[in-house]
N, C-alpha and C positions, 0 to 999 in steps of 0.2 A: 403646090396645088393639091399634088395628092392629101398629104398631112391639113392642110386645109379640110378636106371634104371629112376625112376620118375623125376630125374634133369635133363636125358638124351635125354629123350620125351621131355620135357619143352624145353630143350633150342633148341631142332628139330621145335617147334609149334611157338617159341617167332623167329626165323630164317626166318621163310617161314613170316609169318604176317612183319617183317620188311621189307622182302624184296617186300611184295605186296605195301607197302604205299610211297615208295619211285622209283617204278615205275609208270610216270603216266605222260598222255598225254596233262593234263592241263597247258593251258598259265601261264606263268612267273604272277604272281600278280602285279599291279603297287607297284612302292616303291615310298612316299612323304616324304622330310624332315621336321624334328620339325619346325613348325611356318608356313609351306605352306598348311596342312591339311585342313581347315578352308576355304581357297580361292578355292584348288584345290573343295573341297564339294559343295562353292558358285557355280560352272561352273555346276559340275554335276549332280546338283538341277535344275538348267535351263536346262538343257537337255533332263530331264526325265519330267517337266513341258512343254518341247517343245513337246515333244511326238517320241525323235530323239534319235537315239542308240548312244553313247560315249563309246565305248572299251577301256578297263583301262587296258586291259592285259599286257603285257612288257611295261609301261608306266612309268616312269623317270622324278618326279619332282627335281629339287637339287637344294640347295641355289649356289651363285658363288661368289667371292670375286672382280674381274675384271673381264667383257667379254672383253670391249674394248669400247676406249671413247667414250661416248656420245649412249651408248648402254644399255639397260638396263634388256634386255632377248631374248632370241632365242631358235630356235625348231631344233633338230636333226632330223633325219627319216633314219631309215634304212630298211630292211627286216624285222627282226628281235626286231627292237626297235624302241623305240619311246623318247627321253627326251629332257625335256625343262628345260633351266637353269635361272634361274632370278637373278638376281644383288641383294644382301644383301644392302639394305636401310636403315637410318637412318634419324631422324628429320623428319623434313616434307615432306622431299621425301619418306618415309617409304609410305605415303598414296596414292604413285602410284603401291605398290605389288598388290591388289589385282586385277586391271588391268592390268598392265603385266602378270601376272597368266595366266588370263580367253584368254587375245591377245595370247600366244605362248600355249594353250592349243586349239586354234583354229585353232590352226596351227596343230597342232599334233596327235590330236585326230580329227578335222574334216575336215579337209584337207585343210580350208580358203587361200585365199591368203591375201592379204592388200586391205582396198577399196581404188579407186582412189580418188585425191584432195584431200582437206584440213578439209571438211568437219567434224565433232566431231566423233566418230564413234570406238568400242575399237578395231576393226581392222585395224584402222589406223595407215599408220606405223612410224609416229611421237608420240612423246611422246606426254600426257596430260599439259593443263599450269593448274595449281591450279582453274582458275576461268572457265573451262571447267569443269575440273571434280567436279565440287562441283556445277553443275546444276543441278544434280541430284544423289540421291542413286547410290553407285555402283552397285547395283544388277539390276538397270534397264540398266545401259551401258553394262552391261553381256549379259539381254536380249535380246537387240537389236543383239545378234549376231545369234538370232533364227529370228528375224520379219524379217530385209529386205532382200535386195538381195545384197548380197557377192561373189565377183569371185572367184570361185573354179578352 
């Protein structure tokens, strides 16, 4: 009887404690898929070195197999969410992800628009040609999306 009553408390104590941890006010955590971690980190290292809040809460990186020709990622927004899709790359085009990343995470997390013209720039909204983007580190074309001025 004793052992009875003691299983009875127990599963009254282990009832109340479940039910406190699975009420809770805090935002949705971002979710990034396998192989975007890495890039999504390179964006939010420049961010916190810009000295600029990036909100990851409901935030949605996902690989995509098609967006649509000649397309290679895009930013959703809703109320409630926020995801960005990037085109699964292969070969040599594989070394424009981390660019697209940091482009459709400026989108999403910091409201950017595209700069205008042609000028190099990873908000730009034409893809990189190889001998652009190999003017320099990607992490400094990330930067630049903290130094100049960008239409919001």
């Amino acid at each position: 009887m004793k052992a009875l009553t003691l299983l009875i408390a127990f599963s009254f104590v282990a009832c109340g404690q479940e039910e406190e941890s699975t009420v809770s006010s805090v935002p949705v955590p971002m979710h990034v898929d396998a192989g975007l971690e890495e890039h999504v980190e390179s964006f939010l290292r420049a961010c916190r070195n810009a000295g600029i809040a990036c909100p990851t809460d409901n935030l949605t990186v996902k690989w995509s197999t098609y967006i649509g020709t000649g397309i290679v990622g895009y930013c959703i927004k809703t109320p409630n969410s926020r995801r960005a899709y990037i085109l699964r790359q292969t070969g040599a085009d594989a070394a424009e992800i981390p660019l697209t990343v940091a482009h459709e995470l400026g989108h999403c997390v910091l409201d950017l628009k595209h700069t205008e013209g042609d000028a190099p720039h990873v908000m730009r909204a034409t893809a990189y040609y190889a001998a652009e983007r190999n003017q320099k580190p990607i992490q400094e074309w990330i930067n630049e999306m903290f130094d100049g001025p960008v239409t919001k």
